[in-house]
N, C-alpha and C positions, 0 to 999 in steps of 0.2 A: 775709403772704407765707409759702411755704412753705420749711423751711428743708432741706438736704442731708445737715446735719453729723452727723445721727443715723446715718446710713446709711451712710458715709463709710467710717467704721472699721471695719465687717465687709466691706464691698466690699474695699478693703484687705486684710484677712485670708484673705478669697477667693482672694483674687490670689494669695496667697503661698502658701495650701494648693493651688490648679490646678499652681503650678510646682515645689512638691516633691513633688508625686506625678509628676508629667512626670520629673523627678531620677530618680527610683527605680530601678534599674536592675533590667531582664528578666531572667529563666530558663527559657529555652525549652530547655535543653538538654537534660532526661530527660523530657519528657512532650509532647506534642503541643499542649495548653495546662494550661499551669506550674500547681503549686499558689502558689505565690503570688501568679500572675495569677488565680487564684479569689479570693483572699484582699483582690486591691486593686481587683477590677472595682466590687465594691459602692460604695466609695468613691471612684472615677472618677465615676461615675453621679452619688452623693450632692452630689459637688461641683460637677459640671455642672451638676445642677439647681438647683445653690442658685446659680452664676453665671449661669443665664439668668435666673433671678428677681430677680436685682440687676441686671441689665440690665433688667430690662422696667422695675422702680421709677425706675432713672436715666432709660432716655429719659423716663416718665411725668411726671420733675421737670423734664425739659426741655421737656416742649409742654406742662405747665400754666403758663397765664400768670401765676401769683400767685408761680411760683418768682423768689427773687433774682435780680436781671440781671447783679449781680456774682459768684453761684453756679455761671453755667450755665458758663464757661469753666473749671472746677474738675470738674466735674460730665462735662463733655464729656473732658478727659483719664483723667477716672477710666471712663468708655465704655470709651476705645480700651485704656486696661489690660486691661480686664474682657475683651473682643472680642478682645486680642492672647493670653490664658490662655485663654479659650474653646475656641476654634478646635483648635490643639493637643491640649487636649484630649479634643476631639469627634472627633478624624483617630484617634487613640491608642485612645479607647472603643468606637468601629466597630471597627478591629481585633482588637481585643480579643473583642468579642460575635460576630466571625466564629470568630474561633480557638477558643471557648469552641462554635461552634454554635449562638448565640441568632442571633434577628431583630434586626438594627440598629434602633438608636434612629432615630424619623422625623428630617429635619432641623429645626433651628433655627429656630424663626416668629420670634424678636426678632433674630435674626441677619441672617435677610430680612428684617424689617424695616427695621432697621438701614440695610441697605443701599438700600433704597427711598429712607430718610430725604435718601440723598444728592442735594445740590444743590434742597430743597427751604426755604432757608432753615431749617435746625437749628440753624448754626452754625459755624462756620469748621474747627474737628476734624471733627463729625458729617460734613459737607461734603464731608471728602477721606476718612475713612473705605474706601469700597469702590473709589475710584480711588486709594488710599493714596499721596496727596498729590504727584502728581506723576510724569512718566518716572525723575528723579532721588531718589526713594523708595521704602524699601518693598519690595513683591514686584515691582514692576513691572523688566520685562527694560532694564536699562540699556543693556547692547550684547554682540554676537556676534563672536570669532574664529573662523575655523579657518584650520590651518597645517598645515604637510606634520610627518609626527610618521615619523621614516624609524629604524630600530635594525637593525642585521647581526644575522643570525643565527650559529650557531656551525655548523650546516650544513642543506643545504638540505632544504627540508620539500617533500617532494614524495609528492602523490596520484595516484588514476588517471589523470587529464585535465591534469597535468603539477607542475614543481616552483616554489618559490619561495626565491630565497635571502636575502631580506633584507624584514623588515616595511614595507612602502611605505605608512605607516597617514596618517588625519589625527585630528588634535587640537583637539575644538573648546570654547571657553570662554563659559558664559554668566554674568558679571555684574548683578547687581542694583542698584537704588540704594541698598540699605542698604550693600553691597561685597559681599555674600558672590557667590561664585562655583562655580562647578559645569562640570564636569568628563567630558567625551564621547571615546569615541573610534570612528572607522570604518575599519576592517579589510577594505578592498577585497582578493579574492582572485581573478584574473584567470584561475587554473586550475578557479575554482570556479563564476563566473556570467561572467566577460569586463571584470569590473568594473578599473576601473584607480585609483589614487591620486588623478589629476588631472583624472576624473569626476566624484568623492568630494567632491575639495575641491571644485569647482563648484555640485555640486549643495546641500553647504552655504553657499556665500556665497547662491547664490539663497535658501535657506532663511532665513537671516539677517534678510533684508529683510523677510520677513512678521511675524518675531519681536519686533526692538526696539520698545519701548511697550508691550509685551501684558502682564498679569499672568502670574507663575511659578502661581498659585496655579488659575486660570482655564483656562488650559491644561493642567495635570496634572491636573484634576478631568474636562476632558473626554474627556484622552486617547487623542487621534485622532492619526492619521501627517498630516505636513504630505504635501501632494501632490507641489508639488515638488522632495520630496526622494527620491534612491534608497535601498534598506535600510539602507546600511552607515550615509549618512547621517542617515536616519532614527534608525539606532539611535545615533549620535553624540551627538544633540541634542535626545534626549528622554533618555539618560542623565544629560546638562549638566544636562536641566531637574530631573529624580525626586532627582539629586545635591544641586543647588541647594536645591530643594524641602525635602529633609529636613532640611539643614545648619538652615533656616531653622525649622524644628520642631523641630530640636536632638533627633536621634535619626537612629539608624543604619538604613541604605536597610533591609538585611533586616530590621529590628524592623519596620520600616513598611510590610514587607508579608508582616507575619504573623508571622514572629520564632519560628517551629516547630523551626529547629536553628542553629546555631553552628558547626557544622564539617563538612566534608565529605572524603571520600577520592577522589582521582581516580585515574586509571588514566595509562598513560601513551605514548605513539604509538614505533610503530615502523614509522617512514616506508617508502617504495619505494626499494629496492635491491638490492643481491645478499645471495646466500643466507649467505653469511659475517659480512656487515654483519648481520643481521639476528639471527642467531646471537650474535655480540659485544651488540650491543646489549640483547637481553636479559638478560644476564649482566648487564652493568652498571645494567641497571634494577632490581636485586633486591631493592629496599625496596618497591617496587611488584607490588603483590596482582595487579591486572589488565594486560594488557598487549595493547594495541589495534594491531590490526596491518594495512597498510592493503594492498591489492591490488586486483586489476582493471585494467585497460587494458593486458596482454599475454599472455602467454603461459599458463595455467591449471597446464600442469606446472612453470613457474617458479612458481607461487603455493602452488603444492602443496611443493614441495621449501621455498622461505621459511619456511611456517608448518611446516612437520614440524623445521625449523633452530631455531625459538624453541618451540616443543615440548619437544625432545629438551634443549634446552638451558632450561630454566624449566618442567619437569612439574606445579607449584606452581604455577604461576598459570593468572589465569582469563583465555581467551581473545576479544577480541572480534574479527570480521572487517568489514572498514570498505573495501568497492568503492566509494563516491562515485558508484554508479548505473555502474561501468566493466563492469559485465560483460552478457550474453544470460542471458534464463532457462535456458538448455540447460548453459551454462557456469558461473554458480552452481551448479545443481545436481550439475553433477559435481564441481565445487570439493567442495564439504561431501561428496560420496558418497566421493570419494578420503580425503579426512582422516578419514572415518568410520571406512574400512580400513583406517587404521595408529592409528585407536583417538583421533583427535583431534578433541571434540565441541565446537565454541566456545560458548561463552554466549549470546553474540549474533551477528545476519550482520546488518550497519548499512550501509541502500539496497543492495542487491546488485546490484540492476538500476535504468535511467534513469527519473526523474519522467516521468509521465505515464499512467501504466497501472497501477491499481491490482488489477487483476488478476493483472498479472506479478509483485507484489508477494504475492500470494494463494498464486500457483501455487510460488513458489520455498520460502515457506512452508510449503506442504502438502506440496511435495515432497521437501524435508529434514530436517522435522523441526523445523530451526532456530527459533530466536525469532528471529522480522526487526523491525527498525527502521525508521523511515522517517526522511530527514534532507532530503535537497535538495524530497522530495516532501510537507514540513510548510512552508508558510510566512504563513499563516492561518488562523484561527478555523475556516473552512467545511472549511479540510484535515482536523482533526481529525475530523471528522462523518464525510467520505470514510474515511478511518482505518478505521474501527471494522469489525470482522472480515478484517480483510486482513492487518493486523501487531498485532505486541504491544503495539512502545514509536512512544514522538513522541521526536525530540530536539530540544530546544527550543533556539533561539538567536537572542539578541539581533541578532545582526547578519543575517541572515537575511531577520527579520521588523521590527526594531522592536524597543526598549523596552518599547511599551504594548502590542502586538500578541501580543510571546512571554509576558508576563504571562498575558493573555487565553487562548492555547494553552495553557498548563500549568493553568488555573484550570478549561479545560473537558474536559482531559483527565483530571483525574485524578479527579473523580468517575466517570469511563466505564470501561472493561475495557480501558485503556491505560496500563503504565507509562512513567516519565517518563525520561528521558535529559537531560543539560543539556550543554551543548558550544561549542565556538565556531572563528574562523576561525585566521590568525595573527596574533593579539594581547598587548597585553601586558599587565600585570597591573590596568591599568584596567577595559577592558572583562572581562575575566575575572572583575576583583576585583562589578562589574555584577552580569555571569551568578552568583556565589557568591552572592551576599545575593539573587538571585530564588529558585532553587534553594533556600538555606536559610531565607530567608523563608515559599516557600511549600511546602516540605519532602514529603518521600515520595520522591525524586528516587533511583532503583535504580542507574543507570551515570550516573558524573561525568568529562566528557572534558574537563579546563581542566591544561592542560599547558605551550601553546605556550610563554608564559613562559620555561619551563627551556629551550626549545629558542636566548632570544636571548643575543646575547652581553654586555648590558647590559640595565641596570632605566634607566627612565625618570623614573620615581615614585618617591616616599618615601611613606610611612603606606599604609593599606589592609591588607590579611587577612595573615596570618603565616605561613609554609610551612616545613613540617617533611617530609621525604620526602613519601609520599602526600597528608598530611594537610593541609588550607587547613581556617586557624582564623580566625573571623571576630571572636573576643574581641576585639581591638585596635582596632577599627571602632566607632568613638562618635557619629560623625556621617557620614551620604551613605555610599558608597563605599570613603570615607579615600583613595584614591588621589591625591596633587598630585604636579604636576609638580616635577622638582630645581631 
C-alpha cells in the first residue's frame, strides 16, 4: 500500500507559504506595477506550481487503489487545504501578470480536475469540493436582502433634468454559508433616467431569487448582468457579490483588480442655482483643485453669469462643465464661446448635449474647442467603440452600467485614445467607496467625480476609504470595499 505521510509535510508547508505571500501587503502607489510586485511575482508562480504538483500526487494517492483506506480521509482534507491556497493564489498571480504586462498563466488542469472528480465516488470531501458542500457552506450564496437605505441630504443636489433632496438609495446584502457577507448599494436618480427607489427595491427582490444557491465564485468569474435586474440594481448586487468575493480572498476590492493606485483626488460639484449660491460655494470649497459645475436646462445667460460667479471667485481652480445632456448643440456652443470672451476655458464640457447622437457630441467638440465627455451617453462596452473620435473621456459608473459592465468600459477604454473619468449618482460612501477601488485598481483615471458623500447629512457606514479634503485614501481598505453598515 502506498503510504501519504511522506508528502504530508511539504503539502503542509505549501500551505503556509501560498498564505504568507497572500499576507504580504501591495505597493502600488508609485509605480503602475510595484517593484516589489516584481520581486514576489516569481515566487507567487514558484509556489503555485509546486501546489498544483501536490495536488496532482494527492488526488493520484487517491485513485490508486493500493493507497491506505484509512489515508484517503487525511489526504482528502489535506486537497481542500491545498485547493483553498491555490485558488487565491491563482486570482492574485493573474493580476499580477496583467499589471506586470505578461500573458496569464493557462488555467489550472488538476483544479478542473478536481472538479470533474465531483460526485464521481472520490470521497465524501472530494465529493463536495466544487459544490462546496452544500447551500449552507462555502461560497455558495446563502441569502439576499435589500432594504430601502434613505439619508437627508444637507441640501439639495440638483442637475439639469431636476433636483434631489434626500438619497432614496437601497441596500442590498449577500450572505454566504461560511457568514461572510458583502455589501451593494443602488442609487436610483429619477432626475437622471426616471428610476425611482421602489423600482430599485423591486427589481432586487426579483433578482434575489435567481441568486440564493448559486456560487459567489461562479458568478463573479462570469460576470454577466443578471437580466432582471435594472442598472442601479444591477450595480447593487454585483457590488454585494466582487465585496463578498474578495472578503473571501482576504484582499482589498482595488488590489483585486489591479491594485495600480491608492488614492485619488476628486473634484467637487457645485450644483444648480443662483449666481450667488454658486459664488459662496466656491469659496467654501477651496481645498478643492477642481470644481465641477453643473448647468443646462435653462437659461444660457444664467449659465454664463453662474460660471463667470465661480470664476471670478476661484481663478485657481480647474473647471469642469457638467449639462447632463441639458443643452442643444447651438446653446453649448455659445455657452463655451461666451466664457471664452471673459477668458474662461473649462477643462472639461461633461454630456453637453442628449444621448443619442454622437455626432452632436462631435460637433459641440469641434466647435469649442472643448474636451467633451460623454456620461449618460456610455453605458456599455459597444458605447465605448461608438466613443472613439467624437469625445475625449468615458465616465465610467457603476451604477449606470453595472459592476461588471463599468469594469469592462474602463478596461476597453483605456487602451484606446479615451481618457477615463470615474463618477457616480447620489450615493454614499459605499457605492462611491466601489467606484474608488475600480478607479484605483484599474488606474490612469484623469477626473475623479466621487463627492456626493459630503453632500449627505449623515454617514451610514463605518470602515471603507479615508477622506481628507480632496483626497480618498484607500490605505484603510483591507478586505472588499471596507464599507459596513453602523
Amino acid at each position: 500500500m502506498t503510504s501519504y505521510r511522506d508528502g504530508a509535510v511539504s503539502w503542509l508547508r505549501l500551505v503556509d507559504d501560498a498564505q504568507r505571500l497572500l499576507a504580504l501587503p501591495a505597493n502600488h502607489a508609485e509605480y503602475p506595477f510595484g517593484y516589489h510586485e516584481a520581486r514576489r511575482l516569481p515566487a507567487l508562480h514558484d509556489c503555485a506550481v509546486r501546489l498544483e504538483t501536490a495536488l496532482t500526487e494527492a488526488v493520484a494517492a487517491i485513485e490508486d487503489p493500493s493507497t491506505d483506506p484509512e489515508d484517503i480521509a487525511e489526504i482528502e482534507r489535506l486537497v481542500v487545504d491545498m485547493k483553498t491556497a491555490l485558488e487565491p493564489l491563482l486570482d492574485r498571480l493573474r493580476i499580477m501578470q496583467e499589471a506586470a504586462g505578461l500573458e496569464p498563466a493557462p488555467p489550472s488542469g488538476i483544479l478542473a480536475k478536481i472538479s470533474r472528480m465531483a460526485g464521481r465516488g472520490a470521497g465524501e470531501v472530494i465529493d463536495g469540493i466544487n459544490e462546496l458542500r452544500g447551500p449552507d457552506s462555502g461560497t455558495v450564496i446563502h441569502s439576499v436582502r435589500a432594504r430601502a437605505l434613505d439619508v437627508a441630504m444637507k441640501k439639495a443636489f440638483g442637475i439639469a433634468g431636476g433636483a434631489q433632496t434626500a438619497a432614496r438609495n437601497v441596500l442590498v446584502e449577500i450572505t454566504l454559508g461560511s457568514g461572510v457577507t458583502g455589501y451593494g448599494e443602488a442609487a436610483p436618480f429619477p432626475a437622471f433616467n426616471g428610476e425611482t427607489q421602489e423600482q430599485a427595491l423591486a427589481a432586487c427582490g426579483r433578482a434575489a431569487t435567481e441568486l440564493v444557491g448559486k456560487d459567489l465564485a461562479a458568478l463573479v468569474k462570469k460576470a454577466s448582468r443578471i437580466e432582471s435586474a435594472s442598472a442601479s440594481a444591477a450595480c447593487a448586487i454585483e457590488t454585494a457579490l466582487v465585496d463578498a468575493h474578495t472578503k473571501t480572498l482576504g484582499v482589498p476590492l482595488h488590489a483585486w483588480l489591479g491594485g495600480r493606485e491608492e488614492s485619488l483626488v476628486t473634484d467637487i460639484t457645485i450644483t444648480t442655482g443662483t449666481v450667488e449660491e454658486a459664488a459662496r460655494e466656491a469659496r467654501a470649497f477651496a481645498l478643492f483643485e477642481t470644481l465641477k459645475i453643473k448647468v443646462g436646462g435653462g437659461d444660457v445667460d444664467w449659465d454664463v453669469a453662474r460660471v463667470n460667479a465661480v470664476f471670478e471667485a476661484r481663478p485657481d481652480a480647474r473647471l469642469i462643465l457638467d449639462a447632463n445632456g441639458g443643452l442643444s448643440v447651438a446653446d453649448a456652443i455659445r455657452l463655451a464661446r461666451e466664457l471664452r470672451a471673459r477668458g474662461i476655458v473649462p477643462a472639461l464640457f461633461e454630456q453637453p448635449v442628449a444621448a443619442g447622437s454622437w455626432e452632436a457630441l462631435a460637433e459641440v467638440r469641434a466647435q469649442t474647442g472643448l474636451r467633451v465627455a460623454a456620461d449618460e451617453s456610455i453605458t456599455c462596452v459597444a458605447d465605448v467603440d461608438a466613443a472613439l473620435g467624437n469625445v475625449d473621456f468615458v465616465n465610467v459608473k457603476i451604477m449606470k452600467s453595472g459592476f461588471f459592465e463599468a469594469v469592462r468600459i474602463a478596461r476597453r477604454a483605456k487602451p484606446q485614445a479615451l481618457g477615463l473619468m470615474v463618477g457616480g449618482m447620489v450615493e454614499t460612501r459605499l457605492a462611491h467607496g466601489a467606484s474608488a477601488c475600480l478607479a484605483a485598481g484599474i488606474g490612469g483615471f484623469a477626473f475623479v467625480d466621487l463627492d456626493t458623500p459630503l453632500f449627505l447629512a449623515s454617514d451610514p457606514f463605518i470602515g471603507g476609504y479615508a477622506q481628507e479634503g480632496p483626497r480618498i485614501d484607500l490605505t484603510p481598505v483591507t478586505l472588499g470595499h471596507g464599507a459596513t453598515p453602523r
